[in-house]
C-alpha positions, 0 to 999 in steps of 0.5 A, a space after each residue: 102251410 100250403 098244400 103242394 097241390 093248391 099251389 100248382 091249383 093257383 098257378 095253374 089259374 093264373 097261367 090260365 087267366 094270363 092266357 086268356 088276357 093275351 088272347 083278349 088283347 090279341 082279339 082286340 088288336 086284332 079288331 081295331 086293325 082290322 077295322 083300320 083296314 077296312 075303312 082305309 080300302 073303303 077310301 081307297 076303293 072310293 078316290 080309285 072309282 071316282 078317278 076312273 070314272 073321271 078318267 072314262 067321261 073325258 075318254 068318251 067325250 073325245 070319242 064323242 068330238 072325234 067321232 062327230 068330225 066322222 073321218 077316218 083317224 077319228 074312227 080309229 081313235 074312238 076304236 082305240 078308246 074303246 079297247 083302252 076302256 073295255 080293258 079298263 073295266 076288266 082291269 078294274 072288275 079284276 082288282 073289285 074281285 081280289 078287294 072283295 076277297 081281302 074284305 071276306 078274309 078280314 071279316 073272319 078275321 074279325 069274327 074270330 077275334 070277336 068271338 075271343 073276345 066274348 068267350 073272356 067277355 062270358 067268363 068275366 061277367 058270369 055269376 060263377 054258376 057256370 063250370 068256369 069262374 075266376 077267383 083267387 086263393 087266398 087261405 090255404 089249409 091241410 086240405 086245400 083251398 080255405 077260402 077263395 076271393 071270386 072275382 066278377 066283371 070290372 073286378 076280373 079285369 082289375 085283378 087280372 091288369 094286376 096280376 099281369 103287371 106283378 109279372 111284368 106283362 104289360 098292356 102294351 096295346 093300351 086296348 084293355 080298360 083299366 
């Protein structure tokens, strides 16, 4: 007969298990869309830089043309250029700022869901010497727990993909290895 006292043990372990696979897959969600992030504004910044860059080479080459005619328009127009490109290049030096400030906001992103990632990492691959391990009730007697199954590395996710799936809690992300 099971001790009262065990079962709210073992299902506070599993709760506790639960919590840290949703947290795992959360973190590793989280990694995988912050590194999509990451490589689409490094493309976008790339095709940005290299369209402006055109843009401005043609922009002083007419300047240059106008200027060389040395009249009156074309120094105005080559004026005109200028301050279309000096206010480019603040635009442009505004819009690196702002990219720089979401690249640092998605690298702590990133790091905190590394660091997720390895506490359920450490936990899963300790050798049960440590305060935390995981394992499974499997006898119970008047006592308490008669014997318990430990469970280590690929046996952890195993058994934690399992009980997951007893309860209807799907790897909806498809991150986890199976």
């Amino acid at each position: 007969m099971r001790c009262e006292g065990s079962n709210r043990d073992e299902k506070m372990a599993l709760e506790i298990i639960e919590s840290m696979e949703q947290k795992l897959a959360r973190a590793d969600a989280r990694i995988a869309e912050l590194e999509t992030a990451m490589k689409r504004q490094a493309a976008a910044v790339k095709m940005i830089d290299m369209s402006h860059v055109r843009r401005a080479e043609t922009m002083m080459q007419h300047a240059q043309v106008l200027h060389d005619q040395s009249n009156a328009a074309a120094l105005e127009s080559e004026r005109e250029a200028n301050a279309m490109l000096t206010e480019r290049i603040a635009e442009l030096e505004q819009s690196v700022t702002v990219r720089d400030t979401e690249i640092a906001r998605l690298e702590t992103d990133l790091e905190l869901a590394r660091r997720d990632a390895e506490r359920y990492r450490w936990i899963r691959d300790s050798d049960n010497e440590g305060p935390i391990s995981a394992g499974n009730a499997t006898a119970f007697g008047e006592y308490g727990f008669e014997r318990v199954e430990w469970f280590y590395d690929d046996e952890l996710d195993a058994a934690v993909d399992e009980a997951r799936a007893a309860m209807g809690v799907g790897d909806a992300i498809g991150l986890l290895p199976h």
